[in-house]
C-alpha positions in Angstrom: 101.1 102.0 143.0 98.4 104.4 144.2 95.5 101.9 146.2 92.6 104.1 145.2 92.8 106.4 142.4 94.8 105.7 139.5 95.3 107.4 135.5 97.7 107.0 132.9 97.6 108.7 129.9 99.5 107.2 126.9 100.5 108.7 123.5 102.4 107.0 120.7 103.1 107.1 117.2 103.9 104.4 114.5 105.0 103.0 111.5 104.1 99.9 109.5 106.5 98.9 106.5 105.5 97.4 103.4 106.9 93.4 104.1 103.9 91.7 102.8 103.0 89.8 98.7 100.5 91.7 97.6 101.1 90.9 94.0 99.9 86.7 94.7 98.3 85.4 91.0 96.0 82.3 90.0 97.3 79.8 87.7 96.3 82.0 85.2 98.6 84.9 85.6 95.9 86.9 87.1 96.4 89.0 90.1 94.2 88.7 93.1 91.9 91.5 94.2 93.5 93.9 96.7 91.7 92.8 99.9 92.5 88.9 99.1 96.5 89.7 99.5 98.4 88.8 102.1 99.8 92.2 102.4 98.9 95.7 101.3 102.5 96.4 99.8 101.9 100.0 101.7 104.0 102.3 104.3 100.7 103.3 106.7 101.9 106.0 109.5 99.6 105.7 113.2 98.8 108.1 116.1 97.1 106.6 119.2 96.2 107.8 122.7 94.8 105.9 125.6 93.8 107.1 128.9 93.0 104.5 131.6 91.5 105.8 134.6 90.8 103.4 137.7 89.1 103.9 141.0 89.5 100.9 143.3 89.3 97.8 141.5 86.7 99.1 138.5 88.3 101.5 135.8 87.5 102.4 132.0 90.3 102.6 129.3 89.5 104.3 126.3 91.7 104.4 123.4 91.4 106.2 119.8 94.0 105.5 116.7 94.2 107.1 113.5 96.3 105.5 110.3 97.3 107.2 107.8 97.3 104.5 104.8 99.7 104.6 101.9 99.2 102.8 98.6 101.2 100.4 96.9 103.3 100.2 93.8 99.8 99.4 91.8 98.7 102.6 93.4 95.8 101.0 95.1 95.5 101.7 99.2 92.6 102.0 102.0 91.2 105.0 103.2 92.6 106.3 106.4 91.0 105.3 109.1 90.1 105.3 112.9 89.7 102.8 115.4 88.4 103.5 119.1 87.8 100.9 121.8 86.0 101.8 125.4 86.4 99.4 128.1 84.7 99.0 131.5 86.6 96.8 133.5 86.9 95.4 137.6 89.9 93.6 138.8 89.9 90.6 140.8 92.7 89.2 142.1 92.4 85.4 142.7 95.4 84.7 144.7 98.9 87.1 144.9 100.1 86.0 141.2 97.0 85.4 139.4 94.4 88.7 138.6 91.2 88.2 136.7 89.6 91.2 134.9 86.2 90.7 133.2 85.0 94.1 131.0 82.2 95.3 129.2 83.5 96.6 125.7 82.2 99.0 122.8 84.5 99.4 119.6 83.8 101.6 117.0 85.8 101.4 113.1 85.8 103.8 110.3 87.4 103.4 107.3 85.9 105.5 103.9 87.1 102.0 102.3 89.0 100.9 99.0 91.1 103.8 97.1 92.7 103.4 93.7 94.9 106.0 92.1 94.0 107.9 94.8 90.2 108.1 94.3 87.6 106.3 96.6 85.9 103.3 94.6 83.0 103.0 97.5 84.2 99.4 98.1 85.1 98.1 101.5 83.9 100.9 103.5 83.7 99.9 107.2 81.4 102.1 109.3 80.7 100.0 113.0 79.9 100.1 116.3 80.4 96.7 118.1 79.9 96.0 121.7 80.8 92.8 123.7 81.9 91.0 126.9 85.8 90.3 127.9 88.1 88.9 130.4 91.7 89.0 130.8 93.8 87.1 133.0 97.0 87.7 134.6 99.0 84.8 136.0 102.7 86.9 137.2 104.0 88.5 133.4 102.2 86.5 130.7 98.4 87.5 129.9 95.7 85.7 128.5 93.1 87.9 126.6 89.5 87.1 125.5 86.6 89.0 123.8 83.7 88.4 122.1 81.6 91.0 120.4 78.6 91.5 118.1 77.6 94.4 115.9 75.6 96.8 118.2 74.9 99.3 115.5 76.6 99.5 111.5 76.1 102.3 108.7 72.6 101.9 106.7 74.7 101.5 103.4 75.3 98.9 100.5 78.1 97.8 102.6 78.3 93.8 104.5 77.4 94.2 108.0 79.9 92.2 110.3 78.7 89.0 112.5 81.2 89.6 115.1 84.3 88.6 116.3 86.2 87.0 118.4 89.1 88.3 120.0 92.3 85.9 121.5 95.5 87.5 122.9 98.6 86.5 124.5 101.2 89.2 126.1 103.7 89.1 128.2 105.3 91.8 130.1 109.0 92.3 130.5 108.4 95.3 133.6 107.4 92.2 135.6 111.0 90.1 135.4 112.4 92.6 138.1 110.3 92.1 140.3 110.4 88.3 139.7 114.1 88.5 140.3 114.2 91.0 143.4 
């Protein structure tokens, strides 16, 4: 509620269960490589932290996870891995229920890539910076999110260098009903 300065700082843990097929076959009885599966068939524990720090209308969120990757009953798996985004963002608010923010964005990924029995095969590794341009919008509790980035610097390795990506969200947040309703 603070008009000019405000800072949250956010920490969390997670879980992620093992609901997916990952043991799809061809008509020929023969299984699918790992990364072609629709799930991994592992447990994979997360930590995260985010700090968002605002000054006005501009701010910068920055955020870092770590997952810790399991393997599956074929004893195959990923590497852990780590995942942080920066964000440089300004708010504008169109009218009193709709809010615009447009951001400038840097991700960077690491992952040491494909393990099997517990050893690192050298496949799949995923070592990237990407920057990019977004803009969410706000209209009262749902939000609309938008990115699109390109690869601003990757690993000199063996290893596919991404495109890019696109980014589409949808939220909605259930903090905003009582206010709705009061």
């Amino acid at each position: 509620d603070q008009k000019v300065f405000n800072q949250r700082l956010i920490a969390g843990a997670g879980l992620k269960l093992a609901t997916g097929k990952n043991d799809a076959v061809n008509k020929d009885g023969i299984r699918y490589s790992t990364l072609t599966q629709t799930g991994t068939g592992s447990t994979d524990g997360f930590v995260y932290l985010n700090y968002l720090v605002g000054y006005k209308k501009a701010g910068m969120n920055l955020s870092t996870t770590y997952k810790f990757n399991g393997q599956n009953k074929e004893q195959e798996g990923i590497a852990n891995s780590t995942t942080n985004f920066l964000n440089l963002f300004y708010n504008v608010e169109i009218n009193k229920s709709v809010k615009m923010v447009p951001s400038i964005q840097l991700a960077y990924e690491y992952c040491g890539g494909e393990k099997i029995r517990g050893v690192k095969t050298g496949e799949h590794v995923m070592n990237n910076l990407m920057t990019g341009v977004g803009a969410d919008l706000f209209v009262k509790n749902i939000g609309i999110n938008m990115a699109v980035q390109t690869t601003g610097w990757a690993a000199k390795d063996d290893h596919p260098v991404p495109a890019g990506r696109v980014v589409l969200g949808v939220s909605y947040n259930f903090n905003q009903l009582y206010y709705l309703f009061n």
